[in-house]
N, C-alpha and C positions, 0 to 999 in steps of 0.2 A: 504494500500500500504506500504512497506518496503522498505528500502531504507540500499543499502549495498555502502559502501564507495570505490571507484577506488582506485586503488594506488597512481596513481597522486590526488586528492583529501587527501588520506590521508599524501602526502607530501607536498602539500599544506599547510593543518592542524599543520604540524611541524616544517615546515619553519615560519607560522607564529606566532609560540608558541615562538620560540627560539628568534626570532627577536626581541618580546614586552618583554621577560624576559630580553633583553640582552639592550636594549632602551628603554626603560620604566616599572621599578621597580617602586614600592608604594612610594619611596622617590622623585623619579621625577615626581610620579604624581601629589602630594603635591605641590612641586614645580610649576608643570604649573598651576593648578588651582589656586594657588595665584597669577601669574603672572598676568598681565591685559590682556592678548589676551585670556588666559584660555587655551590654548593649546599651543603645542609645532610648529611653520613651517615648523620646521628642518623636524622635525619627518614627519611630511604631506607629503613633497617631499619625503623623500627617503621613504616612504609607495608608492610612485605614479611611482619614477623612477629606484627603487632599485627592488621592489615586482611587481609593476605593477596591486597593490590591487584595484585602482580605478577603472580602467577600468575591471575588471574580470569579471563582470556581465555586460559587456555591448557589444553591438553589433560589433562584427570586421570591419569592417564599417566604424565607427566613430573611432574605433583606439583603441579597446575592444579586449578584448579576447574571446569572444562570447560565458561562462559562466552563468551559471543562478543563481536560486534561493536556493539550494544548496552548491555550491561552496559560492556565498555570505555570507549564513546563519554558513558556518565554519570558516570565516573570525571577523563576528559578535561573533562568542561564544569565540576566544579569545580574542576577544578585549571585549569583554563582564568578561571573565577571570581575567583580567588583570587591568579592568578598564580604559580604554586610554578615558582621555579626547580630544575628538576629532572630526571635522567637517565631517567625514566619514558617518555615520548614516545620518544625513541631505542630504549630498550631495549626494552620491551613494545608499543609502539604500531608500530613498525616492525621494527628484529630480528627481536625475539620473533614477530608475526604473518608475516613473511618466511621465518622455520625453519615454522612453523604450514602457510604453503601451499607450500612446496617440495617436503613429501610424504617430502621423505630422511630417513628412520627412523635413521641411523647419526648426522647432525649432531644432529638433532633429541636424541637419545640423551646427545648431547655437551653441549649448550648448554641444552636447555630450563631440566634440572631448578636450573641455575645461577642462570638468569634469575629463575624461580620464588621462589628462597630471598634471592636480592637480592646474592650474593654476586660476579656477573658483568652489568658494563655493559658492552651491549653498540651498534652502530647499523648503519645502512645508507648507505652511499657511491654515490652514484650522479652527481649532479652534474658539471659537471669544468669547467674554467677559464672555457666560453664561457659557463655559467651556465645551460644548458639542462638541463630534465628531460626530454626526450624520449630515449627508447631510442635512435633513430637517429643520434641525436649522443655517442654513448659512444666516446670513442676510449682511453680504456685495453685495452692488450691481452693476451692471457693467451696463453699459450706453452705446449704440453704440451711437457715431455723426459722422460728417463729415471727423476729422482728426482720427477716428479709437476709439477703447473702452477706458471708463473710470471707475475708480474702487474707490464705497466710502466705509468706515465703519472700522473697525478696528479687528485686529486679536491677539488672545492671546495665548503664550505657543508653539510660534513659535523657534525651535529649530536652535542655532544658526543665529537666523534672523536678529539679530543686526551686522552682520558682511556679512554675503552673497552676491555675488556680482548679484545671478539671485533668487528669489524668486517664485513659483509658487503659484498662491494664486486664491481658488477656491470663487468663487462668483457666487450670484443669476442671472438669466438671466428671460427673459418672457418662452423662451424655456427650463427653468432648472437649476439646477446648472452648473459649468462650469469653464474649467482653463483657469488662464491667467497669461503672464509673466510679471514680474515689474522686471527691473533693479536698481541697488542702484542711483542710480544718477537721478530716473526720478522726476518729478517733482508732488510738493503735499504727497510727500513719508516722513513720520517719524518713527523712530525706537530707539527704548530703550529699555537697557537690563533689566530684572526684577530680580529682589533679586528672588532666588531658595532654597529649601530645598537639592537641590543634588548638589553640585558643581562643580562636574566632566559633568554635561550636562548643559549647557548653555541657556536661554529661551528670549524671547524677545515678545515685545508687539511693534505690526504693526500698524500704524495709517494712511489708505489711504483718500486725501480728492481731489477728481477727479483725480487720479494718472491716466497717461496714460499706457494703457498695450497690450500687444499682445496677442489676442484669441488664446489658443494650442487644438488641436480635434475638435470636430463635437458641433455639436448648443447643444444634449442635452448629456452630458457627464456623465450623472449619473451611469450608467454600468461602465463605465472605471474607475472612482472616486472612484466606490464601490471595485475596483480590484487591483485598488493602494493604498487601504486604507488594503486591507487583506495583501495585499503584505508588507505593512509596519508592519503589525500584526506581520506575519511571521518573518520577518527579527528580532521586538524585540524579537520572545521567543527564538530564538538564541542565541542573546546575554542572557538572561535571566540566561538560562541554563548554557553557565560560568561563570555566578555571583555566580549560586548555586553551580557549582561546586567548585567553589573555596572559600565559604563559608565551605562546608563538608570538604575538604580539611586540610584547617585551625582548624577548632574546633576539627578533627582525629588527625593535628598533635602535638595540645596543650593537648589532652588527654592524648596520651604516655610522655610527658614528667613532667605533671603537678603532685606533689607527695603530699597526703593527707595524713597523718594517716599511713604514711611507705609504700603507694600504688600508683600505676599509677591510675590518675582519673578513666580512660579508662578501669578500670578493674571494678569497679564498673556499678553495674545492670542500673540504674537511666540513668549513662552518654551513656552505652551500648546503651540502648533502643530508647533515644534522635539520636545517630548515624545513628541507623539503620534505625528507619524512614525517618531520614535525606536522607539516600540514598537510600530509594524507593519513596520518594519525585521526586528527580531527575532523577531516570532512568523513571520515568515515564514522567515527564519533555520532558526529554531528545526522548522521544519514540513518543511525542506528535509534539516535535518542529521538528525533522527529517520527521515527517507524513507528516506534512505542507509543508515544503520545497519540499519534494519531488512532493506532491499535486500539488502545483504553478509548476513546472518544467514538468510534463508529464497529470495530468489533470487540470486544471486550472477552470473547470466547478463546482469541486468539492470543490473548495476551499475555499467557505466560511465556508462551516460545521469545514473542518480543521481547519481552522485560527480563529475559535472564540472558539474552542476546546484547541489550544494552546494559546489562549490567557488567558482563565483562569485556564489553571492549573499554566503554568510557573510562570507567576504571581504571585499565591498563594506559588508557589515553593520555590518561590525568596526568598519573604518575611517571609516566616514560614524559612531556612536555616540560613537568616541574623539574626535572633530573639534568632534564637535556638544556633548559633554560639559567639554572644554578652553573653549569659544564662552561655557558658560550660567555656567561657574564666574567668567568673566571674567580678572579679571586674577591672579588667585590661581592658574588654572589653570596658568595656564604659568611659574609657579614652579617652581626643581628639588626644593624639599619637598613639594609637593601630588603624589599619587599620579598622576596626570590625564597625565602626559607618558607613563609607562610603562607604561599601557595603549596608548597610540598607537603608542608604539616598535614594541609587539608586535604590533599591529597592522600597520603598515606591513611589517613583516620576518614575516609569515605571511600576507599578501597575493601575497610572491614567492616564499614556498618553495619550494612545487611548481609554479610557471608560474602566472604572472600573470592574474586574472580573464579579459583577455580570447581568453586561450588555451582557456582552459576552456569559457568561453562559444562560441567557434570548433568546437571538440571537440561539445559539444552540438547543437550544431547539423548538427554531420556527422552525429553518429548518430542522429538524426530525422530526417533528408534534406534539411536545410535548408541551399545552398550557403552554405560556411564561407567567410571574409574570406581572400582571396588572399594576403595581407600575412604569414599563417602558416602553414606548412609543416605538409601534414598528416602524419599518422603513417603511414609504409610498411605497406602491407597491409587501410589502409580505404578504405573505398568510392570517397577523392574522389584517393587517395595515385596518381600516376604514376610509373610504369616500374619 
């Protein structure tokens, strides 16, 4: 499937390009990720009341623009660009589209219009100490009793979760895995932020001990889990894709001006050829994360092969652009003042987010029939999964 850009879309794209150049340069980002919140509020609200970014992938309804996964995914690639430390990803890219396809009209009711107005951060827990995103490794467990469910066990590498005011935090049931909402304020709830390799994304470790929570979907929510979990695929190789761009970016515009020997770097074969792959890296990237988006937005059936297709090239994109751009800058690059480290950071810590490229790549190859690497445990319920 191909996927050609509206013009509204494409103006989207540039309104949102000019705004983060124009409110959030590398020097303010510096800035906020030293701050103690880690991001900017200011900036939050006027992305929510100024752009109206929050709500653009969510249902009109709730008080959305009634945008999908598209529109969202060029949202992501310049804040991905740009690097904005920010509760967006968490709360709209994950939350937000997690209430979106649960279908529960009552939470949805609760939380959308919140997300919408920018008033409520929010994220998804799923993770848990052994570092797995696979459903069948979830061992928090939820309890029905008398005054409604309860939620034990602990979550790890939860995205902005030390500050969120609604948490989605999936757990084991006798019927399945399964989501459930925790508020900050409920009881048995602990959160603490964990020291990260990327600073610009923020991580936290959940500790529930009988927290009370509200069931969101149906008893066995494993389909839905598995579609919010592509969907959050998707939305990283967006972003991905302007890290790498603006990795290639960078290292093209240090070549013309870097003078060796009476020459522009850039005129030299060595730094050529580093470029060039650089940028069939990306457009292929780029050709992998538009497939997906479009996939999630018109067939949605198809979109695991997509999303675990862009999940490991981008990935790999990222990280081989950050590598090669830190390589061309030389020795300035791996300065802690040249921007060139914190692309990699983020690179390297969105490489593992959701399972490591070659899970992904494992995963794809299941679902075109291609025996997967024994080494990784397939997913309970697909073609290659026993017993």
């Amino acid at each position: 499937m191909s996927l050609v850009f509206t013009p509204e879309q494409e103006e989207l794209r540039a309104t949102v390009r000019r705004f983060l150049a124009e409110k959030s340069p590398s020097a303010q980002v510096r800035r906020w990720i030293d701050a103690a919140a880690g991001y900017d509020p200011r900036l939050w609200d006027r992305m929510a009341t100024e752009l109206g970014l929050h709500g653009l992938a969510l249902p009109e309804r709730f008080g959305g623009s009634g945008g999908g996964p598209v529109e969202l995914g060029i949202v992501l690639e310049e804040m991905g660009r740009a690097l904005v430390p920010s509760p967006y990803f968490a709360t709209v890219a994950l939350a937000g589209q997690a209430l979106v396809a649960s279908n529960d009209v009552a939470a949805q009711e609760a939380w959308l219009p919140g997300i919408v107005d920018g008033s409520v951060l929010a994220t998804l827990a799923l993770a848990e100490e052994s570092g797995s995103w696979r459903l069948a490794d979830v061992a928090t467990v939820a309890e029905p009793g008398p005054a409604g469910w309860t939620l034990s066990g602990t979550k790890m590498f939860v995205i902005d979760g030390h500050r969120a005011d609604l948490l989605l935090v999936v757990a084991r049931t006798e019927a399945g895995p399964g989501l459930f909402a925790v508020t900050a304020d409920a009881a048995g709830l602990t959160r603490r932020r964990i020291e990260t390799f990327d600073a610009t994304r923020q991580l936290a470790r959940i500790e529930l001990n009988f927290t009370p929570a509200q069931r969101i979907g149906p008893d066995d929510s494993t389909h839905y889990l598995r579609e919010i979990l592509d969907l959050a695929i998707t939305a990283l190789a967006a972003e991905q894709v302007g890290g790498t761009q603006a990795c290639l970016d960078a290292a093209v515009d240090y070549a013309k001006i870097r003078v060796q020997f009476d020459r522009p770097i850039g005129s030299f074969q060595a730094i050529k050829h580093k470029c060039a792959d650089l940028l069939l890296d990306l457009e292929a990237a780029r050709s992998a994360a538009y497939h997906a988006a479009a996939v999630a937005a018109d067939e949605p059936g198809e979109l695991p092969a997509a999303a675990a297709l862009a999940a490991s090239w981008c990935s790999a994109a990222f990280t081989r652009a950050a590598k090669e751009n830190i390589q061309i800058h030389g020795g300035i690059g791996y300065t802690w003042e040249h921007d060139a480290h914190l692309y990699l950071k983020r690179a390297k810590a969105s490489e593992q987010l959701f399972g490591a490229p070659a899970l992904h790549r494992s995963r794809l190859a299941e679902l075109v029939g291609i025996t997967r690497d024994p080494k990784i445990p397939a997913e309970p319920g697909s073609v290659l999964a026993k017993g």
